[in-house]
DSSP file (Angstrom, degrees, kcal/mol; ACC not computed):
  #  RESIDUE AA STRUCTURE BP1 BP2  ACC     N-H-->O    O-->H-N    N-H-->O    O-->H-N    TCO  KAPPA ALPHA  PHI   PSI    X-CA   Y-CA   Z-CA
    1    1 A X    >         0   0    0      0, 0.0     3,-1.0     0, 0.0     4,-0.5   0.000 360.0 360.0 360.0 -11.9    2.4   10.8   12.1
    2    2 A X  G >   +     0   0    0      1,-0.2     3,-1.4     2,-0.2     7,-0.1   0.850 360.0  68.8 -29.6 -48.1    4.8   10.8   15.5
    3    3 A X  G 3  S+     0   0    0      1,-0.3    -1,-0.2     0, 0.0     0, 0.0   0.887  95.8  55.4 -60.4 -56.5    3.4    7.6   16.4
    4    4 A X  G <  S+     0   0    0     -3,-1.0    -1,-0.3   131,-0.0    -2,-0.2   0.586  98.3  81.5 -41.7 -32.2    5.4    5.9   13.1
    5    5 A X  S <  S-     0   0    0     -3,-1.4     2,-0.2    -4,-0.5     3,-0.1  -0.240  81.3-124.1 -95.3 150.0    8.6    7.2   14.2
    6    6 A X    >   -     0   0    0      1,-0.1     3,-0.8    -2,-0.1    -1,-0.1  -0.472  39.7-115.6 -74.7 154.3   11.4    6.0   16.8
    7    7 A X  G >  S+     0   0    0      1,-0.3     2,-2.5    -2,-0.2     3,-0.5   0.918 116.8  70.5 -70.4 -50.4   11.9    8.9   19.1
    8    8 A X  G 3  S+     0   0    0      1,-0.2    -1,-0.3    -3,-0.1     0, 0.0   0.315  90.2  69.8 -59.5  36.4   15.2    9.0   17.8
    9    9 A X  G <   -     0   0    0     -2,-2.5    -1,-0.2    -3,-0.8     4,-0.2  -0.244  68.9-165.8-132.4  22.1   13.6   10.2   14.9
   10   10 A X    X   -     0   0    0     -3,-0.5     2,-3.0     1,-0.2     3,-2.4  -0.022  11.0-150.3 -29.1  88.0   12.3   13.5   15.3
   11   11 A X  T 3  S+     0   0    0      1,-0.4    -1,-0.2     2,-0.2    -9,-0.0   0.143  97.8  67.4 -81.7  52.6    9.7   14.3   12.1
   12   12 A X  T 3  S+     0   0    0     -2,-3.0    -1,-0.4     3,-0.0    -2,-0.1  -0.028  90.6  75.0-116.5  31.8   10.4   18.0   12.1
   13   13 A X  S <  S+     0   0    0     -3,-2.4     2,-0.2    -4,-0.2    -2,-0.2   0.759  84.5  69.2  14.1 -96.5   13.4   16.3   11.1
   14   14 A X        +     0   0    0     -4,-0.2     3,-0.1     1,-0.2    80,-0.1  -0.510  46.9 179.7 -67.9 135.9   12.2   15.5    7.6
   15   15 A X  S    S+     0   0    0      1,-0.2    30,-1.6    -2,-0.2     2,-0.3   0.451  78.5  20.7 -96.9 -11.6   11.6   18.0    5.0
   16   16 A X  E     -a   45   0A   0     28,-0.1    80,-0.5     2,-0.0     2,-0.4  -1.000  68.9-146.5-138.8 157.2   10.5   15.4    2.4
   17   17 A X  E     -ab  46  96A   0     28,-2.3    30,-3.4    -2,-0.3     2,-0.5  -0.927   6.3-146.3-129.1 142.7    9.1   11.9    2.5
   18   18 A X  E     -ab  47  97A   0     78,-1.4    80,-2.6    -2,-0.4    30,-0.2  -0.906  13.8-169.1-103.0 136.6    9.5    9.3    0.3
   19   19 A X  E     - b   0  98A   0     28,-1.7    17,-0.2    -2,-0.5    80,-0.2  -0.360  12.2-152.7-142.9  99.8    6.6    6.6   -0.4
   20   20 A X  E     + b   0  99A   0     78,-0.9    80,-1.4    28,-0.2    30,-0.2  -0.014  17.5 177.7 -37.8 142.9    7.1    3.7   -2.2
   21   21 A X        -     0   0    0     28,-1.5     2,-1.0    78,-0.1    -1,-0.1  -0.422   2.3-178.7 169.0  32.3    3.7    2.5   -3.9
   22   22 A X        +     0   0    0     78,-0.4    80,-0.3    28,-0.2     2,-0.2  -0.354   4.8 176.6 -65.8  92.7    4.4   -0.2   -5.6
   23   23 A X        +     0   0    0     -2,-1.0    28,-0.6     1,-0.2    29,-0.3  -0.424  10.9 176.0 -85.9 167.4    1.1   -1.3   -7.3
   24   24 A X        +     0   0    0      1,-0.6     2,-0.2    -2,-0.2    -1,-0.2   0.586  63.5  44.5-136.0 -69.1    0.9   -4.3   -9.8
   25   25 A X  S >  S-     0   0    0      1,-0.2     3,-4.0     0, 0.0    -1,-0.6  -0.743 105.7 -83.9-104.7 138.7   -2.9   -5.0  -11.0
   26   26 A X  T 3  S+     0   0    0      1,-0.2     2,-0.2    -2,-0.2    -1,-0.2   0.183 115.7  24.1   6.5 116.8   -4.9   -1.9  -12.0
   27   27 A X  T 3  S+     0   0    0     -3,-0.1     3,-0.5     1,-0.0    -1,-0.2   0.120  90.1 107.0  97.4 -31.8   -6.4   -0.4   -8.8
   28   28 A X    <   +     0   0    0     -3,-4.0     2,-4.3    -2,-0.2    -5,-0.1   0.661  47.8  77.9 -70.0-107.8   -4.1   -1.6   -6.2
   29   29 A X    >>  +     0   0    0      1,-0.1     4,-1.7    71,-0.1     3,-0.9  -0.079  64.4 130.1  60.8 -28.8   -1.6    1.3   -4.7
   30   30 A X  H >>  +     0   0    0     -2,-4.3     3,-1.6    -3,-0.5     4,-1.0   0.481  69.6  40.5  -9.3 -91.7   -4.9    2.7   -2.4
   31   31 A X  H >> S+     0   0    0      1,-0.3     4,-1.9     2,-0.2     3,-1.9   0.746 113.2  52.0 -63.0 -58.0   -3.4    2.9    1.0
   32   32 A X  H <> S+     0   0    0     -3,-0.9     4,-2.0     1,-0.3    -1,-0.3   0.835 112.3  47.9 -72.0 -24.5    0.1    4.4   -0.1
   33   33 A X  H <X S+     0   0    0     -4,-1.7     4,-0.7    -3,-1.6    -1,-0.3   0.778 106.0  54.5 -87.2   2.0   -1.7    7.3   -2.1
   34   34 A X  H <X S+     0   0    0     -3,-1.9     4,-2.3    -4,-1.0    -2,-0.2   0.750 116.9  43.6 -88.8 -49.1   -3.9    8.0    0.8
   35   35 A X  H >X S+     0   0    0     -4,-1.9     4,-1.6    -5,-0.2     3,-1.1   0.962 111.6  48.2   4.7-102.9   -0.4    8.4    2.7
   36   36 A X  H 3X S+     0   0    0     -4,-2.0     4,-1.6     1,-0.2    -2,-0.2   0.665 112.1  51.5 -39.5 -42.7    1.2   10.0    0.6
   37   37 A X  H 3X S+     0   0    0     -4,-0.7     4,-0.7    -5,-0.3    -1,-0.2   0.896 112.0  40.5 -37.7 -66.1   -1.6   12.3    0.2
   38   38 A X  H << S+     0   0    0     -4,-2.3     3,-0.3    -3,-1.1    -1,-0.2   0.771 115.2  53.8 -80.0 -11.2   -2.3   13.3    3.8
   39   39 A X  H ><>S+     0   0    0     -4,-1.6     5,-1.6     1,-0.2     3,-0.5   0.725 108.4  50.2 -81.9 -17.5    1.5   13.5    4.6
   40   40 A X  H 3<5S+     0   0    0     -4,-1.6    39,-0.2    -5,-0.3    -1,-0.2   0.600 111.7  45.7 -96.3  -4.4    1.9   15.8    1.7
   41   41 A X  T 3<5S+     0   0    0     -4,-0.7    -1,-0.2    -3,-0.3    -2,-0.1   0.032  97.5  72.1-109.3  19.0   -1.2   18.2    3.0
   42   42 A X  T < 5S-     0   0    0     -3,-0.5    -2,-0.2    -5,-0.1    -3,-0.1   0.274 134.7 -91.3 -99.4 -24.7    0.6   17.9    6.6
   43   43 A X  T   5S+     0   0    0      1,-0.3     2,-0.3    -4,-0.3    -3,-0.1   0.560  88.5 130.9 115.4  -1.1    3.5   20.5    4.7
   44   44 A X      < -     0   0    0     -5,-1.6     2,-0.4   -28,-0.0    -1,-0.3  -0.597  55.9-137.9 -91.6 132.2    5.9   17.4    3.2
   45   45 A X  E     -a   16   0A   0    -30,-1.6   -28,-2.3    -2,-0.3     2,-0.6  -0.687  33.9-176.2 -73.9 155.3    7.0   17.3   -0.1
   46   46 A X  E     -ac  17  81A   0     34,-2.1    36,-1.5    -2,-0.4     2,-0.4  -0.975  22.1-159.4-159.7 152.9    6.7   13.8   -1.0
   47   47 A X  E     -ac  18  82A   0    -30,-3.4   -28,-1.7    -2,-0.6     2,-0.4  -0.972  13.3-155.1-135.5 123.0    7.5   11.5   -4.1
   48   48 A X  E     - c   0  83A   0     34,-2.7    36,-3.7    -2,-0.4     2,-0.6  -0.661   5.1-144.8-103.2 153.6    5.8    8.4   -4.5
   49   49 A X  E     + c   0  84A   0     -2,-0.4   -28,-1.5    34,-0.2    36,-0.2  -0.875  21.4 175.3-118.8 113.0    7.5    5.4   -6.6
   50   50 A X        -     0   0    0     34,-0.9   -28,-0.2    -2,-0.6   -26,-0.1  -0.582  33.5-138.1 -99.7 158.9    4.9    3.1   -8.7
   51   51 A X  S    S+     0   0    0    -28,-0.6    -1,-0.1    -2,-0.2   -27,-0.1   0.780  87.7  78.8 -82.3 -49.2    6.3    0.3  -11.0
   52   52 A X    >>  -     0   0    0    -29,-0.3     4,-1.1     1,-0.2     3,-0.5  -0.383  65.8-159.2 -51.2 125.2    3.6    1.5  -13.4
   53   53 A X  H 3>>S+     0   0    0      1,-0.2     4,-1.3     2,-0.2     5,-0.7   0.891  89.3  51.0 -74.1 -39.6    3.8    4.5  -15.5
   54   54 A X  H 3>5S+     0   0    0      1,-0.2     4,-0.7     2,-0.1    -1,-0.2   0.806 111.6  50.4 -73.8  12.8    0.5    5.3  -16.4
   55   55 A X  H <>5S+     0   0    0     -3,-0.5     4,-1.9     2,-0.2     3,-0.3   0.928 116.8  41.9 -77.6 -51.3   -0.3    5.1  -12.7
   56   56 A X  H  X5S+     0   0    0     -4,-1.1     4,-0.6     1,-0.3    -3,-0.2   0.914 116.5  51.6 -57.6 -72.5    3.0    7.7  -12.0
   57   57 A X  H >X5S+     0   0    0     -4,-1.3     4,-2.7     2,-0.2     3,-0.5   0.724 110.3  47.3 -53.2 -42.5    1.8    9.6  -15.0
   58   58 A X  H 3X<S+     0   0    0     -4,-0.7     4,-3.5    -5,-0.7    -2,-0.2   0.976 117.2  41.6 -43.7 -90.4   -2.3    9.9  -13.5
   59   59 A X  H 3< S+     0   0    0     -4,-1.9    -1,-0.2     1,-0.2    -2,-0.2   0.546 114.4  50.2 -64.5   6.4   -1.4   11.0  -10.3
   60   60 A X  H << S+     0   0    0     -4,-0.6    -2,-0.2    -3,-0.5    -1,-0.2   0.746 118.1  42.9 -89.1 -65.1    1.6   13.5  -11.8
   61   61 A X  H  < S-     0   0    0     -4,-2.7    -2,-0.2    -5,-0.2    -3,-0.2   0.904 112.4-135.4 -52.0 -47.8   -1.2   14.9  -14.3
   62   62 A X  S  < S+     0   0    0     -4,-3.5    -3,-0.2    -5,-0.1    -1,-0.1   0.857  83.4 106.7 100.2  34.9   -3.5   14.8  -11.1
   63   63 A X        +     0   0    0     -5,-0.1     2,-0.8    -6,-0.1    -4,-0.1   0.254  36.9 129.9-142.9   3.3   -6.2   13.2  -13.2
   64   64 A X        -     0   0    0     -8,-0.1     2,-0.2    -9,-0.1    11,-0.2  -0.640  58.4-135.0 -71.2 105.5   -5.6    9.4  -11.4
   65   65 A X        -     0   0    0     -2,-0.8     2,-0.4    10,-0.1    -1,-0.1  -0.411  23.8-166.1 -78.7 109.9   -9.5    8.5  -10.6
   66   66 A X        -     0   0    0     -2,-0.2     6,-0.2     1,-0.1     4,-0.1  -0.897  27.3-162.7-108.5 151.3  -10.5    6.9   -6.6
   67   67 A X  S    S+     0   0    0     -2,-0.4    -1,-0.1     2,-0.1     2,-0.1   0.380  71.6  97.5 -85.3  -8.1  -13.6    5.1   -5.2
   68   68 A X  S    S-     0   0    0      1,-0.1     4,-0.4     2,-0.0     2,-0.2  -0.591  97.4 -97.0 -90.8 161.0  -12.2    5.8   -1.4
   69   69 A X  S    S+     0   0    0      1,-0.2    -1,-0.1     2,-0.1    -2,-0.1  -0.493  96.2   2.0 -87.5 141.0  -14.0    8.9   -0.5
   70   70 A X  S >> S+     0   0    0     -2,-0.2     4,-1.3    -4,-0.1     3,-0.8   0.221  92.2 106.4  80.6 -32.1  -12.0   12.0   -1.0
   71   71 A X  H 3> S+     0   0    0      2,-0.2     4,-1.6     1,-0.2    -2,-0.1   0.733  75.2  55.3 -77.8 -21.5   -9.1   10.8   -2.4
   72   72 A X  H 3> S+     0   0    0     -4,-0.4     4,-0.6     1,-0.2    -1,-0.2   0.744 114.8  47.7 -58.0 -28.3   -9.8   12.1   -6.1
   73   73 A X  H <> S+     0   0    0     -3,-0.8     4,-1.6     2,-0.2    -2,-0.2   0.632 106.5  52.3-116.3 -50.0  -10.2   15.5   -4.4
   74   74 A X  H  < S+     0   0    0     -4,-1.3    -2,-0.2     1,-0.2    -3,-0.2   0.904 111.1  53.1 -79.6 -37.3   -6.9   15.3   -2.2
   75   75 A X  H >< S+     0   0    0     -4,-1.6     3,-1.0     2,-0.2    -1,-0.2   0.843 105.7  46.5 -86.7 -43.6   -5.3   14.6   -5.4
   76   76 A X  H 3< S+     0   0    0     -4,-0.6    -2,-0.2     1,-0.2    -1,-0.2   0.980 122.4  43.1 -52.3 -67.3   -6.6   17.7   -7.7
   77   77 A X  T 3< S+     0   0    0     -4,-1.6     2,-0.3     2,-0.0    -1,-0.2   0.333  91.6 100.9 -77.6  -1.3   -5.6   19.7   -4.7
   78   78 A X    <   +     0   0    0     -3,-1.0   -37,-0.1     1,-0.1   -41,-0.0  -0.747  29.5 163.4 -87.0 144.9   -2.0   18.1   -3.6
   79   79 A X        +     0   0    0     -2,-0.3    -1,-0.1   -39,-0.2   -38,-0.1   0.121  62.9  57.3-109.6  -4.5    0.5   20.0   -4.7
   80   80 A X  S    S+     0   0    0    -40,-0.2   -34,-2.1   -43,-0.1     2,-0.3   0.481  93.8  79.5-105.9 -13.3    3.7   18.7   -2.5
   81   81 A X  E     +c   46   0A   0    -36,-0.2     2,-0.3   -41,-0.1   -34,-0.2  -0.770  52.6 158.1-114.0 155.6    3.3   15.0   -3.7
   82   82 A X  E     -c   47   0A   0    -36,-1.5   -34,-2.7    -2,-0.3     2,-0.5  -0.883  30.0-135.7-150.7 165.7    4.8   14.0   -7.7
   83   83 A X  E     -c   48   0A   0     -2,-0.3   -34,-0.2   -36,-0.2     2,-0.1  -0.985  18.5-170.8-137.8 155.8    5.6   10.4   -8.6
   84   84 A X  E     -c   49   0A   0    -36,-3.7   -34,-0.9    -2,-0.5   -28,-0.1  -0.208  31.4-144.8-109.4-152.9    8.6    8.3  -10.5
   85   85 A X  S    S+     0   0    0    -36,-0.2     2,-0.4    -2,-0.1     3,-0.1  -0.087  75.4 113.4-163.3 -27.9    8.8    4.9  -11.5
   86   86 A X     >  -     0   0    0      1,-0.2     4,-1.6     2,-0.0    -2,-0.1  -0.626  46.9-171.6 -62.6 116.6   12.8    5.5  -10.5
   87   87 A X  H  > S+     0   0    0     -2,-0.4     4,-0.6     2,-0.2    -1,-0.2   0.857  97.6  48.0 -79.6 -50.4   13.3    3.0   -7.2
   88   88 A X  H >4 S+     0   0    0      2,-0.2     3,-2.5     1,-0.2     5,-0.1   0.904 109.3  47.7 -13.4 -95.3   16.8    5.4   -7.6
   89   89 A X  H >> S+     0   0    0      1,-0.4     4,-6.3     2,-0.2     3,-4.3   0.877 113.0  47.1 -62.2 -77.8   15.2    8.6   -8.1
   90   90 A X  H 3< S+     0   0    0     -4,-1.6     4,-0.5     1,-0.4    -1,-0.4   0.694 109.6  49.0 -67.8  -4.3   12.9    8.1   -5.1
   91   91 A X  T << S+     0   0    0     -3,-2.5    -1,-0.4    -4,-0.6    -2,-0.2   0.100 112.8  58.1 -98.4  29.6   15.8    6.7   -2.1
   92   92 A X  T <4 S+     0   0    0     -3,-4.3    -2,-0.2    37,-0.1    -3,-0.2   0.490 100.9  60.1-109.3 -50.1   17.9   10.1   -3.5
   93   93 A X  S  < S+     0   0    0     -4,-6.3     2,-0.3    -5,-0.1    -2,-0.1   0.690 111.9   8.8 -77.0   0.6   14.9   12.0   -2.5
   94   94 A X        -     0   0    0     -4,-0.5   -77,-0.1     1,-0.1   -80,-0.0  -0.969  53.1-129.7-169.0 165.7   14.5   11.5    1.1
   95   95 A X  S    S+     0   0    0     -2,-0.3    38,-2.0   -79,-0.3     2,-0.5   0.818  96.7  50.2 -94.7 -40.9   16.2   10.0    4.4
   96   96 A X  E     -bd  17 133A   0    -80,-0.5   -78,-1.4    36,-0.2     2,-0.4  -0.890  64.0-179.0-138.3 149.1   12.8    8.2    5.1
   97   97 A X  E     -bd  18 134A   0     36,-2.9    38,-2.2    -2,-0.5   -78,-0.2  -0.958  18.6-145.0-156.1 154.0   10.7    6.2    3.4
   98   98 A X  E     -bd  19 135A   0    -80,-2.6   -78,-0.9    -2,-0.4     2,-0.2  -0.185  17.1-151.3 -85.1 170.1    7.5    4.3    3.7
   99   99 A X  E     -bd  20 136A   0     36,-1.3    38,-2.3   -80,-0.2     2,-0.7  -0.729  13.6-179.6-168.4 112.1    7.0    1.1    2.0
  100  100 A X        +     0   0    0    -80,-1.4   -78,-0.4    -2,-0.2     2,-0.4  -0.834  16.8 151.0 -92.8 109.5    3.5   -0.2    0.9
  101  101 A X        -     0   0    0     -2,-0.7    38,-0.1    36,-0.3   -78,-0.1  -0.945  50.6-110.1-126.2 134.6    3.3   -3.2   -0.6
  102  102 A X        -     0   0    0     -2,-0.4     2,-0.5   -80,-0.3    14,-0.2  -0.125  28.0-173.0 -59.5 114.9    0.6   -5.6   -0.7
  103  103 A X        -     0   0    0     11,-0.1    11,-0.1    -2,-0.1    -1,-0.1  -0.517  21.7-158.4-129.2  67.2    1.6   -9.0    1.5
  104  104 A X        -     0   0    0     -2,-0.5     9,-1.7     9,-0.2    -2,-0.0  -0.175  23.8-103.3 -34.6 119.2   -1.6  -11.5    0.7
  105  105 A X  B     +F  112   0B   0      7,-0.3     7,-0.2     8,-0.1     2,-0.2  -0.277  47.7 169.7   1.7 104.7   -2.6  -14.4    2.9
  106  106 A X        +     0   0    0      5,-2.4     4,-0.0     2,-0.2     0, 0.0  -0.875  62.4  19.4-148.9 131.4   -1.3  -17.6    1.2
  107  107 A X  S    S-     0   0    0     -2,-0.2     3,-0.3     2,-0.0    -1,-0.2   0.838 125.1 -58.6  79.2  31.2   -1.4  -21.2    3.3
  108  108 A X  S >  S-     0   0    0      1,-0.2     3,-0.6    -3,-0.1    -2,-0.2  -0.436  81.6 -43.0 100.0-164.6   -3.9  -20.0    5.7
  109  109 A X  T 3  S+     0   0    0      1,-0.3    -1,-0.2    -4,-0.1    -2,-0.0   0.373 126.3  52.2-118.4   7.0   -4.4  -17.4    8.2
  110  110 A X  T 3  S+     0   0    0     -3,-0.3     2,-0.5     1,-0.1    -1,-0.3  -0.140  98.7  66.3-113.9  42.6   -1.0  -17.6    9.7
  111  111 A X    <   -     0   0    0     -3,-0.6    -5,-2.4    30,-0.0     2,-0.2  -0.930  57.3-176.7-160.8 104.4    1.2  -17.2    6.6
  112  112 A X  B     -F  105   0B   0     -2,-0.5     2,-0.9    -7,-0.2    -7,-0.3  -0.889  37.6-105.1-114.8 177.1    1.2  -13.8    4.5
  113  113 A X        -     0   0    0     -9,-1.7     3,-0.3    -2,-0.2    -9,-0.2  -0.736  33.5-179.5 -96.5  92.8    3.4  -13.7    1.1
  114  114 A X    >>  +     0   0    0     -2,-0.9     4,-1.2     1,-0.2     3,-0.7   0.184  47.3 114.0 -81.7  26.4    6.6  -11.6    1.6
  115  115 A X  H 3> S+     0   0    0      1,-0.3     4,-2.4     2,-0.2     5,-0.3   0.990  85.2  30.4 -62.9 -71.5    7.9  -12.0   -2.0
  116  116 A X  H 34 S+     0   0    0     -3,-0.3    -1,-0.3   -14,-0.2    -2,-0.1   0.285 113.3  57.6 -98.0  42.0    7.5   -8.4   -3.0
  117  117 A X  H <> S+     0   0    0     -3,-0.7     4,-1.2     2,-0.1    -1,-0.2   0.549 110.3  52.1 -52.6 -37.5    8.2   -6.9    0.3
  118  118 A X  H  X S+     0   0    0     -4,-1.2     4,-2.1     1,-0.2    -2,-0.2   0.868 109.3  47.0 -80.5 -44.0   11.4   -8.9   -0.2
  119  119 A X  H  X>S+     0   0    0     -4,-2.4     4,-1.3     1,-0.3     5,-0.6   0.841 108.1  53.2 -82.9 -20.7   12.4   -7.5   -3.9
  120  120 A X  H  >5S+     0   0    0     -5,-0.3     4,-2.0     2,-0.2    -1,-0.3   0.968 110.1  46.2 -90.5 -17.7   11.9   -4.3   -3.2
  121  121 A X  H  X5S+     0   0    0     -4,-1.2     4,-1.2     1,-0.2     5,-0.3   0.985 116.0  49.2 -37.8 -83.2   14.3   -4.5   -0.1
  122  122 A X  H  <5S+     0   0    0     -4,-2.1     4,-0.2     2,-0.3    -1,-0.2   0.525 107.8  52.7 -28.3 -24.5   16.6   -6.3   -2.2
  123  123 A X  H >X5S+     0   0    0     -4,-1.3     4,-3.3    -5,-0.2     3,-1.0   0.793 109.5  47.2 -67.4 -71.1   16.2   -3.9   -4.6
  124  124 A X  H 3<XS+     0   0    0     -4,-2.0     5,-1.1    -5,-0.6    -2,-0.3   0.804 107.3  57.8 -60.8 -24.0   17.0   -1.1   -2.2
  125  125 A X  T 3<5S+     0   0    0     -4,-1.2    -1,-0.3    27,-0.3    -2,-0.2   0.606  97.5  59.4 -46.9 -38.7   19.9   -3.0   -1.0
  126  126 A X  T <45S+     0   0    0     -3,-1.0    -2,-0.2    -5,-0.3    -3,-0.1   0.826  98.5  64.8 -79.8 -50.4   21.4   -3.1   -4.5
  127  127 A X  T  <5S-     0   0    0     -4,-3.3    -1,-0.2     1,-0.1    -2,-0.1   0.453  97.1-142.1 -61.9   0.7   21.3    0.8   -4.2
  128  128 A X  T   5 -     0   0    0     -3,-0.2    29,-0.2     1,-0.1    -3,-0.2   0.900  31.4-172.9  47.7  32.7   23.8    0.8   -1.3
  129  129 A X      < -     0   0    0     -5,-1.1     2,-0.2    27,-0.1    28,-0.2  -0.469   9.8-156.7 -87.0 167.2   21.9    3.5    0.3
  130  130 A X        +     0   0    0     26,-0.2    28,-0.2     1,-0.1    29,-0.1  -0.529  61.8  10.7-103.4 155.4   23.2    5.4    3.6
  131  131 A X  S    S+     0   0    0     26,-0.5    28,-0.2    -2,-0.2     2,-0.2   0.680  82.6 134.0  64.4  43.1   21.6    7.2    6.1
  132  132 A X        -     0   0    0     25,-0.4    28,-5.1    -3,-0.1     2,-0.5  -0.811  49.0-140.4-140.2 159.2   18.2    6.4    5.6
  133  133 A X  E     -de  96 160A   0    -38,-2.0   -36,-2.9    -2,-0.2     2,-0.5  -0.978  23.3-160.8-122.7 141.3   14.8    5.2    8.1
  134  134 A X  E     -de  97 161A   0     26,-1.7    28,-3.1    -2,-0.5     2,-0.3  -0.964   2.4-162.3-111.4 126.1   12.8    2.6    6.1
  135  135 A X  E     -d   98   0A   0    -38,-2.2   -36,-1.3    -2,-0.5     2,-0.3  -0.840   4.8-156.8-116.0  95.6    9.2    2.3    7.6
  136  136 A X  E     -d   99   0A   0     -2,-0.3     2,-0.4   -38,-0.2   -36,-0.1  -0.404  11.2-174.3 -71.0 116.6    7.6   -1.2    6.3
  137  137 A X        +     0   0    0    -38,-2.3   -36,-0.3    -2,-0.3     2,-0.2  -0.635  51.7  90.4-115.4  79.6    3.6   -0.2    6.7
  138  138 A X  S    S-     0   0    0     -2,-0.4     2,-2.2   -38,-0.2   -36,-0.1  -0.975  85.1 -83.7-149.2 169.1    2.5   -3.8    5.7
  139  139 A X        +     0   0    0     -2,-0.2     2,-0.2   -38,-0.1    -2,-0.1  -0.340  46.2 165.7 -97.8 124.2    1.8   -6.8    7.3
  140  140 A X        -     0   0    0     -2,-2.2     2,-0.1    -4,-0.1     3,-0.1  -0.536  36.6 -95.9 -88.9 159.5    4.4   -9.1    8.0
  141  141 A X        -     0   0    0     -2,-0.2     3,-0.5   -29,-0.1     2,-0.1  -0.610  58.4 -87.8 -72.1 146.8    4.9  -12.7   10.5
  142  142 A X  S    S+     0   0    0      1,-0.3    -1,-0.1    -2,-0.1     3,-0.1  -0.214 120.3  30.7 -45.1 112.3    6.1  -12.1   13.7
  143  143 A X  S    S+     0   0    0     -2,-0.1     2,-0.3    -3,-0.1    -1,-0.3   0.912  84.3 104.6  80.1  40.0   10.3  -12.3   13.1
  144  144 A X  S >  S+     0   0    0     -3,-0.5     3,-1.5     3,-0.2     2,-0.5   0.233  81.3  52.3-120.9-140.3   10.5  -10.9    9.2
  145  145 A X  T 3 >S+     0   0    0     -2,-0.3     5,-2.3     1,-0.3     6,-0.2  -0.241 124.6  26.2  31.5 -81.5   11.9   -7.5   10.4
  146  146 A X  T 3 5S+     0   0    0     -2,-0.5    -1,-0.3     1,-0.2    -2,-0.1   0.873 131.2  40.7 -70.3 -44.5   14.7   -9.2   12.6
  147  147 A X  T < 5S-     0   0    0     -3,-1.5    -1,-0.2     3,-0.1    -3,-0.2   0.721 130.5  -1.8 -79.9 -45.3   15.0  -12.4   10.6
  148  148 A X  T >>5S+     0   0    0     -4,-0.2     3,-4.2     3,-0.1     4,-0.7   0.549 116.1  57.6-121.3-104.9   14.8  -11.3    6.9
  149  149 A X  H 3>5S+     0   0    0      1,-0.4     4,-0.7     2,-0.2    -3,-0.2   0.607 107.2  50.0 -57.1 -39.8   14.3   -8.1    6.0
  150  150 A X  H 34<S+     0   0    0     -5,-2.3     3,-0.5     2,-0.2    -1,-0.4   0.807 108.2  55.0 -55.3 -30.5   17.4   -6.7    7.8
  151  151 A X  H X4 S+     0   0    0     -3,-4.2     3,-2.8     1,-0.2    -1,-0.2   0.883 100.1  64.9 -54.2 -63.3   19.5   -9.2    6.3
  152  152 A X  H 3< S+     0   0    0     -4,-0.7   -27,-0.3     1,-0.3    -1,-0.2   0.391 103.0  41.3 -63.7   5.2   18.3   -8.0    3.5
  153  153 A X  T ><  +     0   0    0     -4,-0.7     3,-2.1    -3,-0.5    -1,-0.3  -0.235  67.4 132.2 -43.2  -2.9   19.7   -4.8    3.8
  154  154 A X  T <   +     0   0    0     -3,-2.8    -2,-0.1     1,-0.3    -3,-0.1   0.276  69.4  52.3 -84.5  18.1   22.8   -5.7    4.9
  155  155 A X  T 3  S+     0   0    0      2,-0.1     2,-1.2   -26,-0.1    -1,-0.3   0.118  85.8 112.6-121.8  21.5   25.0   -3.3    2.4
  156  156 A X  S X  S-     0   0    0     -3,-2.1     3,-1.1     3,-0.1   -26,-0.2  -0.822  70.5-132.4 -82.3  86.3   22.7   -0.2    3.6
  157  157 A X  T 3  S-     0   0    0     -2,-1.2   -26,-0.5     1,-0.2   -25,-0.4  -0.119  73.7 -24.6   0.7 109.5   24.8    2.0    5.6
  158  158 A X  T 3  S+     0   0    0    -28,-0.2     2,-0.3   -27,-0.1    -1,-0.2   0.603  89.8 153.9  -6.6  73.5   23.3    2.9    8.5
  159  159 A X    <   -     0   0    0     -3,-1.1     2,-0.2   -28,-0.2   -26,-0.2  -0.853  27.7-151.4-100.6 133.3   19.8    2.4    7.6
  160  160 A X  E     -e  133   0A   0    -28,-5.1   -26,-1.7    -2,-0.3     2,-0.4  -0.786   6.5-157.9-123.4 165.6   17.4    1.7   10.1
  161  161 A X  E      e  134   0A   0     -2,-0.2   -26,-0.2   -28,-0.2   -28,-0.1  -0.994 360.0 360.0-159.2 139.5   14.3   -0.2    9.8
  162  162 A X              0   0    0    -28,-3.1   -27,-0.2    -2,-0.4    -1,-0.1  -0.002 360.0 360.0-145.8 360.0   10.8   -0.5   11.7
């Protein structure tokens, strides 16, 4: 996981990772529980934050069912990863944190939809938090980082964001 990181970032740093997973329709969350997963069998604790509960509640129970290969398996066997549905709960529990959210194509092949990339900043913004490295793992246009999403941030305390 080095590669994710600013040098000024060390990860033997972190002793836990937060990763936001905000799924919406049945099925989506894939890529942030395959994350979370291999960062939590890397030796992190890690707490992932779904808006759903009975997703939070599946993968707390350990009983939350994949088609990607392995990942049903990673799950029986994880013991460092838990989930919330508290947006709260999960920026308390660690300094950096991933954020998956799904950012569709819409208007063609140069245009994706930053709507909820955007609320859950905003969200996180509302939370005043300090001291914290936000890693957006989705895809964005060229000038959302600089342009937007920092803006949207702007009552985060020295929070940095890649």
């Amino acid at each position: 996981f080095p590669a994710l990181f600013p040098p000024s970032l060390p990860l033997s740093l972190f002793h836990s990772l937060l990763v936001a997973l905000p799924s919406l329709p049945p099925g989506c969350g894939r890529i942030g529980l395959c994350l979370a997963l291999n960062i939590a069998a890397s030796g992190f604790d890690v707490l992932g934050v779904d808006l759903m509960p009975s997703y939070v509640d599946a993968i707390n129970a350990r009983t939350r069912r994949s088609d990607e290969p392995g990942v049903t398996e990673a799950l029986r066997a994880a013991t460092r990863l838990r989930a919330t549905t508290s947006l709260a709960e999960g920026l308390a529990f660690s300094s950096l944190v991933f954020i998956l959210v799904d950012t569709p194509t819409s208007g063609g092949e140069k245009q994706y939809d930053h709507s909820k990339l955007s609320r859950v900043l905003v969200n996180i913004n509302k939370q005043r938090v300090a001291n914290k490295h936000l890693v957006v793992s989705c895809t964005v246009m060229p000038g959302y980082m600089r342009d937007v999403a920092r803006h949207l941030l702007r009552d985060c305390e020295n929070t940095s964001l890649s």
